[in-house]
DSSP file (Angstrom, degrees, kcal/mol; ACC not computed):
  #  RESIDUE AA STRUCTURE BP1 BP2  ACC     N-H-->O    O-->H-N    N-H-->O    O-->H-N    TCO  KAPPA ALPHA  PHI   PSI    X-CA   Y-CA   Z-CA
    1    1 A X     >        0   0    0      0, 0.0     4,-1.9     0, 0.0     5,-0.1   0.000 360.0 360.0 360.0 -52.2   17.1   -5.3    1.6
    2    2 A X  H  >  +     0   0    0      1,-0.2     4,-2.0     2,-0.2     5,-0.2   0.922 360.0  46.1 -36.7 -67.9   14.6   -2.4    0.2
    3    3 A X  H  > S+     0   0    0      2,-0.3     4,-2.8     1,-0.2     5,-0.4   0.862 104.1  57.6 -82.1 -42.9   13.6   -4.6   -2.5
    4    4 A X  H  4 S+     0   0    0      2,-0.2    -1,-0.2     1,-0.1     4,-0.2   0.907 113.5  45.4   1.7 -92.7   13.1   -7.8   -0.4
    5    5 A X  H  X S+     0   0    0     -4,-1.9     4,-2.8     1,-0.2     3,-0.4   0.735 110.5  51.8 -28.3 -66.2   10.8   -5.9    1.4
    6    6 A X  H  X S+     0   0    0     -4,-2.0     4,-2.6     1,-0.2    -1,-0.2   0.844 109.9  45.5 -26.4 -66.5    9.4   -4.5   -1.4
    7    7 A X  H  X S+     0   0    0     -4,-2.8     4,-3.4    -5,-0.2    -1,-0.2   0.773 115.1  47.7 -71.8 -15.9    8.6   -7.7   -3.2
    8    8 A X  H  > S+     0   0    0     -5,-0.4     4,-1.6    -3,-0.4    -2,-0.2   0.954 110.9  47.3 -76.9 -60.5    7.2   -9.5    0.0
    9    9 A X  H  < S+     0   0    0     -4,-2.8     4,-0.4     1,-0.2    -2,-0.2   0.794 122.2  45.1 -63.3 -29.1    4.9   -6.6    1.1
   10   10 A X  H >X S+     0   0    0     -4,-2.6     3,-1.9     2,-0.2     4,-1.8   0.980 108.4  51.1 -68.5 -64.0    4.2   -7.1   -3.2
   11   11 A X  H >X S+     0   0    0     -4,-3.4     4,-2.2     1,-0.3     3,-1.0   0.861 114.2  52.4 -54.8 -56.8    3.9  -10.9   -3.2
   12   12 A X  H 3X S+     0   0    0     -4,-1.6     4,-0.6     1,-0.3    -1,-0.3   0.506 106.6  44.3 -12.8 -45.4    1.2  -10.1   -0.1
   13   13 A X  H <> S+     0   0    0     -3,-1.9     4,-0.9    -4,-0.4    -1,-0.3   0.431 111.6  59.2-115.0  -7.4   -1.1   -7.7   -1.6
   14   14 A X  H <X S+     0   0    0     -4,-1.8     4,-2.1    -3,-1.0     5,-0.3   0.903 109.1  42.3 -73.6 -52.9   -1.1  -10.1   -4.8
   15   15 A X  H  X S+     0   0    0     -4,-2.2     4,-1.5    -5,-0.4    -2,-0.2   0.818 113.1  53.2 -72.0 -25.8   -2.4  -13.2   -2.8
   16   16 A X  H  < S+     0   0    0     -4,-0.6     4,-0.3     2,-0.2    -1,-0.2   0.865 104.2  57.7 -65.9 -51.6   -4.8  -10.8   -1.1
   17   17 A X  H >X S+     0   0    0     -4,-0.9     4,-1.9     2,-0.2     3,-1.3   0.857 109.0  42.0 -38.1 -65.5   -5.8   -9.8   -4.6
   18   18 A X  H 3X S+     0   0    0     -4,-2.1     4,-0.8     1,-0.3    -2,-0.2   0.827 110.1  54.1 -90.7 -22.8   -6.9  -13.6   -5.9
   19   19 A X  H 3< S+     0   0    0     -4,-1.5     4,-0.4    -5,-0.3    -1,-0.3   0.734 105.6  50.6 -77.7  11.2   -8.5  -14.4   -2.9
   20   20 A X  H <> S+     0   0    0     -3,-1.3     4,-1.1    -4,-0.3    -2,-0.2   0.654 110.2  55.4 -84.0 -37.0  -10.5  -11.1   -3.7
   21   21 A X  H  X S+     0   0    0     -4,-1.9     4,-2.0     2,-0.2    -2,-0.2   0.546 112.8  41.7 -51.0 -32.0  -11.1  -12.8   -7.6
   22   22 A X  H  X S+     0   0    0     -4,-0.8     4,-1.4     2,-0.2    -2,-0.1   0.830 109.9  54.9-103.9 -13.4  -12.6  -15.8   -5.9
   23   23 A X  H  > S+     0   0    0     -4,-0.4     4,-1.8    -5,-0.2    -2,-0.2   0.868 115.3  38.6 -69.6 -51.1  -14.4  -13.6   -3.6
   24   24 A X  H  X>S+     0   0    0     -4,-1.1     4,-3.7     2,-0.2     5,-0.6   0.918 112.6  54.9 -78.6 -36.4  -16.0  -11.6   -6.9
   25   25 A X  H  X5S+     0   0    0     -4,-2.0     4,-1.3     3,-0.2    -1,-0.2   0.932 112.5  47.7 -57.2 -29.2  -16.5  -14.9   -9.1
   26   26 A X  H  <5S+     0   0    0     -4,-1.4    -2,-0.2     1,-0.2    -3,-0.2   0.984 121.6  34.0 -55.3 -63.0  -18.6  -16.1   -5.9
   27   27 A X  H  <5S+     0   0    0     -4,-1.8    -2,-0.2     1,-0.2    -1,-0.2   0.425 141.1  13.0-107.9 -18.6  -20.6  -12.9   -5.5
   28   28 A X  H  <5S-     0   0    0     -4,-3.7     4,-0.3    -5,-0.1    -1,-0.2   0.630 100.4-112.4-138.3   7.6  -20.9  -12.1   -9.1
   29   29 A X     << -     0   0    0     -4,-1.3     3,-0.5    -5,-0.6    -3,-0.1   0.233  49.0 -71.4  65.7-177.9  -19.8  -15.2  -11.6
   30   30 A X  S >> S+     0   0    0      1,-0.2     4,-1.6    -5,-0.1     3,-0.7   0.815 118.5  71.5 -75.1 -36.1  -17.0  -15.3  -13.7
   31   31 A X  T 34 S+     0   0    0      1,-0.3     2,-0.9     2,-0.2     4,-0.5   0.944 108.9  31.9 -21.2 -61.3  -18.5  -12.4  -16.5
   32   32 A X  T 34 S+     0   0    0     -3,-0.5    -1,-0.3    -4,-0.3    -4,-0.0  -0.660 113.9  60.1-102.7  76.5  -18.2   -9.5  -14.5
   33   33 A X  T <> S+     0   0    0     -2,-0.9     4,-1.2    -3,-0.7    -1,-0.2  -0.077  90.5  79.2-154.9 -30.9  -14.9  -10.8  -12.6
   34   34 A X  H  X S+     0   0    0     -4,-1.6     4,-2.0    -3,-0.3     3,-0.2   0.874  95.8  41.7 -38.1 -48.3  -12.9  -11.0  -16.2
   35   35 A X  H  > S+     0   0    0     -4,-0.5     4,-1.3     1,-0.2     5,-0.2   0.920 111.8  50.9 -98.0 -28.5  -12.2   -7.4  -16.5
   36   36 A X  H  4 S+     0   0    0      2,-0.2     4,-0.4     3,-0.2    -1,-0.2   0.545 109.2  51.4 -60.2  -8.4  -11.3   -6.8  -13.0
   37   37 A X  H  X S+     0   0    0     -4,-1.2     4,-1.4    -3,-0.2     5,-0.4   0.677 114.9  46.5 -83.1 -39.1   -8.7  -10.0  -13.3
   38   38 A X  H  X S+     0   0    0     -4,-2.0     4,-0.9     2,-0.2    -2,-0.2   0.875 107.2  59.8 -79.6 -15.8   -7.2   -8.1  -16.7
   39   39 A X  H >X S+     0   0    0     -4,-1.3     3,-4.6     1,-0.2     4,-1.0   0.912 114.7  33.1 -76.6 -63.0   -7.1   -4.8  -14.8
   40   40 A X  H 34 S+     0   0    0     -4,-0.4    -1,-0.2     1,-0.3    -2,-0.2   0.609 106.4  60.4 -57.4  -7.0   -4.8   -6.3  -12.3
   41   41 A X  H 3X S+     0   0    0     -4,-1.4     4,-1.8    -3,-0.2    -1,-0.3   0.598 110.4  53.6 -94.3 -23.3   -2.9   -8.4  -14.1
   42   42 A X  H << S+     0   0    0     -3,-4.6    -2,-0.2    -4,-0.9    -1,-0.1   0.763 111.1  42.1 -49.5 -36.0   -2.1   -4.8  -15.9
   43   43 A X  T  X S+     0   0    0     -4,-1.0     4,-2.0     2,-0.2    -1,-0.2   0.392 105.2  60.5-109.5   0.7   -1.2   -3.2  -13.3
   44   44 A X  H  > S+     0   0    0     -5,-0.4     4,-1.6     2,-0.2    -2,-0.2   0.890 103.7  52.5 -98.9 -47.3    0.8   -5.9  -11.8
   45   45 A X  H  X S+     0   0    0     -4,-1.8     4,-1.0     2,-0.2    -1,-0.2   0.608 110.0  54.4 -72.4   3.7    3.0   -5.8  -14.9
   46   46 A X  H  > S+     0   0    0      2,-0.1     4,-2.3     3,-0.1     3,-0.3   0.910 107.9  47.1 -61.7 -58.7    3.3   -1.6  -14.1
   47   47 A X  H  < S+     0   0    0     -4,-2.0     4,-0.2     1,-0.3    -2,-0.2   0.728 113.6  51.4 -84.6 -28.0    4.4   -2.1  -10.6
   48   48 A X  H >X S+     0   0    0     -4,-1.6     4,-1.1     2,-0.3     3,-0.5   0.838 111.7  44.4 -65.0 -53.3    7.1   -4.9  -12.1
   49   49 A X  H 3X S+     0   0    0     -4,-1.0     4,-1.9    -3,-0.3    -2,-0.2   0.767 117.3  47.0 -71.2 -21.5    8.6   -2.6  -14.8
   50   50 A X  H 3X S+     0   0    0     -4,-2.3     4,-1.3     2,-0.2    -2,-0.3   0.674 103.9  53.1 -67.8  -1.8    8.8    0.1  -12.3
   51   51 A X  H <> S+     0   0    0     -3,-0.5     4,-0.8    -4,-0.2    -2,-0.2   0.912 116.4  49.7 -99.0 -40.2   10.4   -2.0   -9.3
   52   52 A X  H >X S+     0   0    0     -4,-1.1     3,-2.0     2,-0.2     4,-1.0   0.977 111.3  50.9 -60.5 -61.8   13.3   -2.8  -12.9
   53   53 A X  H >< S+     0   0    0     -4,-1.9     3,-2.9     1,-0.3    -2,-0.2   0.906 115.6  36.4 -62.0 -60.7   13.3    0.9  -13.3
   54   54 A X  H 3< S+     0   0    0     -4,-1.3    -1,-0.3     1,-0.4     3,-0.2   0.617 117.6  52.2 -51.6 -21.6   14.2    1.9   -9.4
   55   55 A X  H << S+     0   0    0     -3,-2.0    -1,-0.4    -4,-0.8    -2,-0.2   0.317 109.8  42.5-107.4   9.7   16.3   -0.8   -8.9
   56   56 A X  S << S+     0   0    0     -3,-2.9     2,-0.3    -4,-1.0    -2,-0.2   0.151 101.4 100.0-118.2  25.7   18.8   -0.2  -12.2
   57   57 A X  S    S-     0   0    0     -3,-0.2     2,-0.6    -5,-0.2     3,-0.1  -0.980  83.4-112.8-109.8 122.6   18.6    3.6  -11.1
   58   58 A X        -     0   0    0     -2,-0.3     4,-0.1     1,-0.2    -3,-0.1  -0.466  34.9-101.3 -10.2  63.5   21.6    5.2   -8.9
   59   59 A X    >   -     0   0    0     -2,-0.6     3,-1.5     1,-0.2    -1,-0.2   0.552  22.3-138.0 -14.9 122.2   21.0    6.3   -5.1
   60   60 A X  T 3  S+     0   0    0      1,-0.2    -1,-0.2    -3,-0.1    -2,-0.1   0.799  99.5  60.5 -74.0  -4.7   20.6    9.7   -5.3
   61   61 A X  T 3  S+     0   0    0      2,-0.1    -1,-0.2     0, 0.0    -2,-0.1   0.738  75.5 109.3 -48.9 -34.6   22.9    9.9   -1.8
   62   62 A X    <   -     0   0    0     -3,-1.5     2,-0.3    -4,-0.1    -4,-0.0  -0.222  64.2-149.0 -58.8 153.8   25.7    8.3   -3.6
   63   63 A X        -     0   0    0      4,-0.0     2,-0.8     2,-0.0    -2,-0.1  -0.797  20.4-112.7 -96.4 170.6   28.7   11.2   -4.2
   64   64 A X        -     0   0    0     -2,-0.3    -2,-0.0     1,-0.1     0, 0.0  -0.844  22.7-115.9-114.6 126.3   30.7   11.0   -6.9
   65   65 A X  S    S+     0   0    0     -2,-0.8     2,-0.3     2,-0.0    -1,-0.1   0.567  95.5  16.2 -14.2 -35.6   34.5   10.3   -6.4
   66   66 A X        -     0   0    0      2,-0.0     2,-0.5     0, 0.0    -2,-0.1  -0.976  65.7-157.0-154.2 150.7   35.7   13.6   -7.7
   67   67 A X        -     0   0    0     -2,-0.3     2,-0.4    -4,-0.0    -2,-0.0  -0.992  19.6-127.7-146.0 139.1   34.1   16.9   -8.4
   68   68 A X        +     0   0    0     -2,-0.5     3,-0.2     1,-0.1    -2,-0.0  -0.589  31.4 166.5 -81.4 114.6   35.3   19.8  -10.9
   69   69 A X    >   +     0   0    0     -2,-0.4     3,-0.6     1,-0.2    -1,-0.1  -0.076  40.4 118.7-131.3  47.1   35.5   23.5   -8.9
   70   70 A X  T 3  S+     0   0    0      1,-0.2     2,-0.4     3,-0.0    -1,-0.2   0.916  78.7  31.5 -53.0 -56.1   37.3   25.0  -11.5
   71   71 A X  T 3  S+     0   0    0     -3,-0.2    -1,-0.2     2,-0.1     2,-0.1  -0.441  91.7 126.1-128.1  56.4   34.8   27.8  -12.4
   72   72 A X    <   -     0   0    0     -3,-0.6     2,-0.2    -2,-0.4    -3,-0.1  -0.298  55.2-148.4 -70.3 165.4   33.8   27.8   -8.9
   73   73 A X    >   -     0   0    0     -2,-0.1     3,-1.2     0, 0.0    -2,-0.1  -0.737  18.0-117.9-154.0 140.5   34.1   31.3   -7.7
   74   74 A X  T 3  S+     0   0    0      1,-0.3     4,-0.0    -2,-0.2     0, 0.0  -0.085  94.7   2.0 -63.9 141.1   35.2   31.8   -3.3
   75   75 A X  T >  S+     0   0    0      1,-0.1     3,-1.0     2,-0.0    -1,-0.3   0.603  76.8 146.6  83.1  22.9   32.8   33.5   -1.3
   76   76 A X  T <  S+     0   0    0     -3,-1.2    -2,-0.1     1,-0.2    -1,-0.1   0.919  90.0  31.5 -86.2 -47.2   30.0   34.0   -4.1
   77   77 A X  T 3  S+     0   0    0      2,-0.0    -1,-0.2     0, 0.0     2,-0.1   0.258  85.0 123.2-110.3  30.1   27.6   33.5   -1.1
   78   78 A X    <   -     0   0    0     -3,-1.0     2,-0.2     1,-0.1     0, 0.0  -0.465  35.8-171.7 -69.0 147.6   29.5   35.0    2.2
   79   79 A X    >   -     0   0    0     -2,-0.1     3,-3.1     3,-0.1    -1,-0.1  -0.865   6.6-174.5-147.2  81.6   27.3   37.7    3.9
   80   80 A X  T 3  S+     0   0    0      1,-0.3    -2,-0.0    -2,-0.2     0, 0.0   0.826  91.2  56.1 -82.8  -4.7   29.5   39.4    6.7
   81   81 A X  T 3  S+     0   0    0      2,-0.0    -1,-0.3     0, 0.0     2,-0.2   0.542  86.8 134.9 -75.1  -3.2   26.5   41.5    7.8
   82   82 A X    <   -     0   0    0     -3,-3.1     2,-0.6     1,-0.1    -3,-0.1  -0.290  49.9-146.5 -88.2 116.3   25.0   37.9    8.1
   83   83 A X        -     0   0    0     -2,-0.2     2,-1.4     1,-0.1    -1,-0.1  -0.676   8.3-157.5 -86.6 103.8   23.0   37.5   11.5
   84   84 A X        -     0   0    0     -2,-0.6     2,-0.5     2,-0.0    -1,-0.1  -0.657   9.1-170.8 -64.3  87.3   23.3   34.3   12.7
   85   85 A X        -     0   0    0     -2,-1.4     2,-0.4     1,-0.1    -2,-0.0  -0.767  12.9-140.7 -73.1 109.4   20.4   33.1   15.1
   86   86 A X        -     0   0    0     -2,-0.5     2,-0.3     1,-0.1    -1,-0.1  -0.588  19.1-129.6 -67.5 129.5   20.6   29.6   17.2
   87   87 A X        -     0   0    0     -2,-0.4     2,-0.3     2,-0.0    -1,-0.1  -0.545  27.9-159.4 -79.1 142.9   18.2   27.8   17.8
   88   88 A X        -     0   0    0     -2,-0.3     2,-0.3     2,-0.0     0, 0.0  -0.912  19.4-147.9-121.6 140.2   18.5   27.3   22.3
   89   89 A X        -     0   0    0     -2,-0.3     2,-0.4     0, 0.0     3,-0.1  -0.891  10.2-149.3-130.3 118.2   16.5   23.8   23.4
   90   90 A X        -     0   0    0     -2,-0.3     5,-0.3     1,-0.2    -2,-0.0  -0.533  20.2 -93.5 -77.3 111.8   14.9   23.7   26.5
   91   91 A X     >  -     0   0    0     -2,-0.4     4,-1.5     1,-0.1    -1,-0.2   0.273  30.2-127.7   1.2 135.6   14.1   21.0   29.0
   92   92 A X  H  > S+     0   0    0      2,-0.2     4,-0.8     3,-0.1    -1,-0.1   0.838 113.9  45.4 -90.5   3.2   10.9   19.7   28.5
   93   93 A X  H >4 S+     0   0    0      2,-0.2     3,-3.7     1,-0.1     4,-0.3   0.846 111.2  56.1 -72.6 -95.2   10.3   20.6   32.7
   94   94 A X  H 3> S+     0   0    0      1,-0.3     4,-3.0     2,-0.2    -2,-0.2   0.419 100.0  57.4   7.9 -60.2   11.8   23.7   31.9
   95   95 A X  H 3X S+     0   0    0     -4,-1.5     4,-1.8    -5,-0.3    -1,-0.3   0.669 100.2  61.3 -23.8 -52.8    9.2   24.4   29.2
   96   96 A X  H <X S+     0   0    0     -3,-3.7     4,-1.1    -4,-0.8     5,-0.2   0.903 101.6  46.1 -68.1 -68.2    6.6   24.1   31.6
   97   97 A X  H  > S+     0   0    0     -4,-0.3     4,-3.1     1,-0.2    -2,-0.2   0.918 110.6  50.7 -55.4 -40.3    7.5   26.7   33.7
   98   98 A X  H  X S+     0   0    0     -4,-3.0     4,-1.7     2,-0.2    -2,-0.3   0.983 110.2  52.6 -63.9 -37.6    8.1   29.3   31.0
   99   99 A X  H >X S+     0   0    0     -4,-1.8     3,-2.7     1,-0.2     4,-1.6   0.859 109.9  54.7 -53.4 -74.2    4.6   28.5   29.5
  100  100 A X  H 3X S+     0   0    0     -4,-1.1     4,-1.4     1,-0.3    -1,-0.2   0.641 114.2  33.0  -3.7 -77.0    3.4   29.0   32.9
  101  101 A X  H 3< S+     0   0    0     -4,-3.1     4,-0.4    -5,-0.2    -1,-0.3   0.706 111.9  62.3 -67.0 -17.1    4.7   32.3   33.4
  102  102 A X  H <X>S+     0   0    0     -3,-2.7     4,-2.3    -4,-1.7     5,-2.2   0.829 109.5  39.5 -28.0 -64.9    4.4   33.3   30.2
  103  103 A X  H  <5S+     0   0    0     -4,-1.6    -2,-0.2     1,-0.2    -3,-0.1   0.801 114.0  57.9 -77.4 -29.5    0.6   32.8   30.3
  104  104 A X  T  <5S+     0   0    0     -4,-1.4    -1,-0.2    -5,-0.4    -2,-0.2   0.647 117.9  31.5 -82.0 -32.8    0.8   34.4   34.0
  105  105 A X  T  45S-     0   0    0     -4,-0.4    -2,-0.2    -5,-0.2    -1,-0.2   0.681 104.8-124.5-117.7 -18.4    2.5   37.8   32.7
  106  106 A X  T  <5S+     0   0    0     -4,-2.3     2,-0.2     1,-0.3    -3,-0.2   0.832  70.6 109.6  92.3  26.3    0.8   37.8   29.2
  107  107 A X  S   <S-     0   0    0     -5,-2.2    -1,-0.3    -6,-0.1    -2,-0.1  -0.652  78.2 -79.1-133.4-167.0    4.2   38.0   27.0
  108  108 A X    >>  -     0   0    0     -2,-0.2     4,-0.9     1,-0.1     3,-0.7  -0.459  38.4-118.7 -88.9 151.9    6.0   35.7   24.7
  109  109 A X  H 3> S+     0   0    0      1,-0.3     4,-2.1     2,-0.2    -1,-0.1   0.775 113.4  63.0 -84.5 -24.4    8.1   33.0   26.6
  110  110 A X  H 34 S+     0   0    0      1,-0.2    -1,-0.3     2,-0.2    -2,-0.0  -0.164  97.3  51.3 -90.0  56.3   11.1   34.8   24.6
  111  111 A X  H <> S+     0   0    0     -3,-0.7     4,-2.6    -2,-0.1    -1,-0.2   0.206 108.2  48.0  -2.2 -57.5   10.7   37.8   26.2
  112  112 A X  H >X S+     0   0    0     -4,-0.9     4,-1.5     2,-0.2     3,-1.1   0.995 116.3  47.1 -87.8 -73.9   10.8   36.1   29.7
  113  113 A X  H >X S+     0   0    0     -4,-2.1     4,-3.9     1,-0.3     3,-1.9   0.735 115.0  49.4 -21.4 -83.3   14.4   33.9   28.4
  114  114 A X  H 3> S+     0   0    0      1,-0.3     4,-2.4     2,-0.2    -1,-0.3   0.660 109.8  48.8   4.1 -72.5   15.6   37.3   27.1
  115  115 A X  H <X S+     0   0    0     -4,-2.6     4,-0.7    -3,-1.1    -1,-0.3   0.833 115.4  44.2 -67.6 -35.3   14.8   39.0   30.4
  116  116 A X  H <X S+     0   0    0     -3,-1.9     4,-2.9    -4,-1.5    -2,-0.2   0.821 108.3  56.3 -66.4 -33.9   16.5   36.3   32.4
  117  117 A X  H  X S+     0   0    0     -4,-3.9     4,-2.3    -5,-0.5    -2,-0.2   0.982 110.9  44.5 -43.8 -57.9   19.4   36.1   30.3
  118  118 A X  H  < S+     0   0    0     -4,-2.4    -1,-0.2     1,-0.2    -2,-0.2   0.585 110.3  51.6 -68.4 -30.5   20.0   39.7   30.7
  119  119 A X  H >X S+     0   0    0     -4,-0.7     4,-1.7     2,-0.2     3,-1.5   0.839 108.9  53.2 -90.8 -40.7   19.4   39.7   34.4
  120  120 A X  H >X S+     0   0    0     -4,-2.9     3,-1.7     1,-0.3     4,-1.1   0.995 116.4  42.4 -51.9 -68.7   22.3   36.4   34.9
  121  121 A X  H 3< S+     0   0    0     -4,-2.3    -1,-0.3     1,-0.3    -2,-0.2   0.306 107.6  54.2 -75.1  31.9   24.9   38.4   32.9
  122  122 A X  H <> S+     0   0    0     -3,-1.5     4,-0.5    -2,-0.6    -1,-0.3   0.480 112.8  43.1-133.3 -29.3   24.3   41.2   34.4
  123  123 A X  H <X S+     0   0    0     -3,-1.7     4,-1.0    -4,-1.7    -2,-0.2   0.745 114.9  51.4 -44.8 -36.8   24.9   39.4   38.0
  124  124 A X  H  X S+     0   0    0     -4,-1.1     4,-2.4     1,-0.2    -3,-0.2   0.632 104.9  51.8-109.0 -20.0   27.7   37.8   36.8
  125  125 A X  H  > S+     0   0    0     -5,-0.4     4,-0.9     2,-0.2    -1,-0.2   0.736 110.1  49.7 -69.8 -34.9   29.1   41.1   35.5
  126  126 A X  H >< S+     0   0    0     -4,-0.5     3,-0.9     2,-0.2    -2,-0.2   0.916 120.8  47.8 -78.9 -40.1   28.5   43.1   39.7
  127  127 A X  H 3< S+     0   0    0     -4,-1.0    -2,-0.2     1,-0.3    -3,-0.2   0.980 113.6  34.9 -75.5 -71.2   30.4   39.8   40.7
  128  128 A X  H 3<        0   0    0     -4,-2.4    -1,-0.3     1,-0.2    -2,-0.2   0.767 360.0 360.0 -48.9 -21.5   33.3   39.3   38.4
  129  129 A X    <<        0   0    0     -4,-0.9    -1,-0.2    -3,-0.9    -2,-0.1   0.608 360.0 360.0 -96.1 360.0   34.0   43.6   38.3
């Protein structure tokens, strides 16, 4: 499918190319229009042996059926002091109001989460006790 593409969006910018050739033999005769047909005709046989090379090359995605963890060794990068942070995503209405109050008290919009967080469990704590 990639290469399809590839070759259309190519076949395109090739025909674009000679009417740009008939464009320069008009505007400057066929002398000076010679080495700008051999440049492209240069480069057109680059873009052909790379399209070979990318399409006989492996997806680098692919996995491979089986994988050796013989001299693996467990836990090599476990951290149990390791502070895990989440990222929390907000409404984009939601948003609005903390910028809004944010800007309105002259602190960081996590500051103001923070402080409401703190104030909900701390309701929810007189309520449950």
């Amino acid at each position: 499918m990639i290469f399809t593409e590839l070759s259309t969006w190519l076949g395109i910018a090739f025909w674009l190319l000679q009417i740009a050739i008939v464009m320069c033999i008009i505007d400057k005769g066929a002398k000076g229009c010679v080495i700008i047909l051999i440049g492209i005709l240069i480069r057109q046989k680059q873009i052909e042996k790379n399209m070979k090379l990318v399409l006989n090359t492996q997806p680098l995605f692919l996995m491979k059926k089986e994988y050796d963890f013989s001299k693996g060794e467990r836990g090599k990068f476990y951290r149990p002091d390791a502070e895990l942070y989440l990222p929390i995503y907000i409404e984009p209405d939601m948003m609005e109001v903390l910028r809004k109050f944010s800007k309105k008290k002259g602190v960081e919009i996590t500051t103001i989460v923070n402080e409401w967080i703190k104030k909900d469990i701390s309701i929810v704590e007189t309520i449950t006790k």
